[in-house]
N, C-alpha and C positions, 0 to 999 in steps of 0.2 A: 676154397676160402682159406685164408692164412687164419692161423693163431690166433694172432694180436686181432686182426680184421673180426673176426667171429666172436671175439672176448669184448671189441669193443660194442659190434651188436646187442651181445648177451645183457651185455651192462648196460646198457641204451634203454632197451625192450622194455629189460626191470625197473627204471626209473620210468618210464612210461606207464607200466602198469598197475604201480607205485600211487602213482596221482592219477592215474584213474578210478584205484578203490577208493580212493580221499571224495571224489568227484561222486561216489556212488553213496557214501556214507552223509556227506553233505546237502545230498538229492533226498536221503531216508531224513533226513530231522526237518525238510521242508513243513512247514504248515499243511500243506499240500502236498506230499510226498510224490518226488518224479522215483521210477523204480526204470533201475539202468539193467542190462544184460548181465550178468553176472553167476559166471559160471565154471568148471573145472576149466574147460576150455576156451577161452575169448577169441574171440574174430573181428580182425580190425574193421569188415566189413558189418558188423553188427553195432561195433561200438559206436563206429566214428560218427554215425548217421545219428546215434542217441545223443550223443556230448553235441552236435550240429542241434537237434531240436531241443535241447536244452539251454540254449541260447536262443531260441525264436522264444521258449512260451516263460523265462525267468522271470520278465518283468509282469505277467500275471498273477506271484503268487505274495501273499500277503506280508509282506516282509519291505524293508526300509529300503530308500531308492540307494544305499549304499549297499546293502546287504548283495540287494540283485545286481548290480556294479560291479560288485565282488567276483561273486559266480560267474555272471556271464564272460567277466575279464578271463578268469582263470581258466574258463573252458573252450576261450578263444586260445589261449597262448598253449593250452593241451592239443590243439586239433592242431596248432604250427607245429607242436614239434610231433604229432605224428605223422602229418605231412610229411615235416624235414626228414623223418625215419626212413618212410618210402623212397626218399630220392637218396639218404645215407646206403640202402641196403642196392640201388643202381652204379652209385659213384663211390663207390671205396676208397678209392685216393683221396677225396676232399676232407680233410682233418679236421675243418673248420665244423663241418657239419654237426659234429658230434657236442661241438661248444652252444652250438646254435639249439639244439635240442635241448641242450643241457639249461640253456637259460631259460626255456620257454616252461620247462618243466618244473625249476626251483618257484618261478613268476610263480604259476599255478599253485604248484603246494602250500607257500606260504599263506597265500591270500587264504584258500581252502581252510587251513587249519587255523587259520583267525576265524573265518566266518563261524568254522563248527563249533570254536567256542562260543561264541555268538548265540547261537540258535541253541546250542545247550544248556547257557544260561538262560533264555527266554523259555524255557518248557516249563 
């Protein structure tokens, strides 16, 4: 693996796991608290499957059809760019890749850190 190619993984990874803790902290001030994986070591095969059923059971929890909108948006456009990740760390060449992640991941944070203010004013 080149340099540049590994640096841009590194960087990738971290903004992924970035708006994942966002995803976990926004899961804890639920009404209903969803409680995500979160540990020294994460595994994509642990997570992806939790941000996936957090998206099936959002619109259960007591909170405005905007709020779950929110979430479920933001943990849609996280499981694309972890997907995109998987096929970034197959295809090295593709440059684009990295953009496409990148947008999926700002989607999510932003929305994330409007909701948490949200839900933190509501306590």
């Amino acid at each position: 693996m080149s340099d540049e190619f590994e640096h841009r993984v590194r960087e990738t990874a971290h903004h992924l796991l970035v708006t994942y803790q966002l995803i976990i902290q926004v899961c804890e001030l639920l009404p209903v608290p969803i409680t995500l994986p979160n540990s020294e070591v994460i595994e994509s095969r642990e997570i992806i499957p939790a941000v996936a059923r957090v998206v099936e059971i959002i619109e259960d929890q007591p909170i405005t059809e905007i709020q779950q909108a929110g979430i479920w948006g933001a943990c849609l456009h996280w499981l694309a760019g972890a997907n995109l990740f998987t096929q970034l760390l197959a295809t090295p060449a593709d440059p684009t890749l990295d953009l496409q992640i990148q947008i999926n991941v700002v989607v999510a944070g932003e929305a994330l850190v409007l909701i948490s203010q949200e839900l933190r004013h509501q306590e």
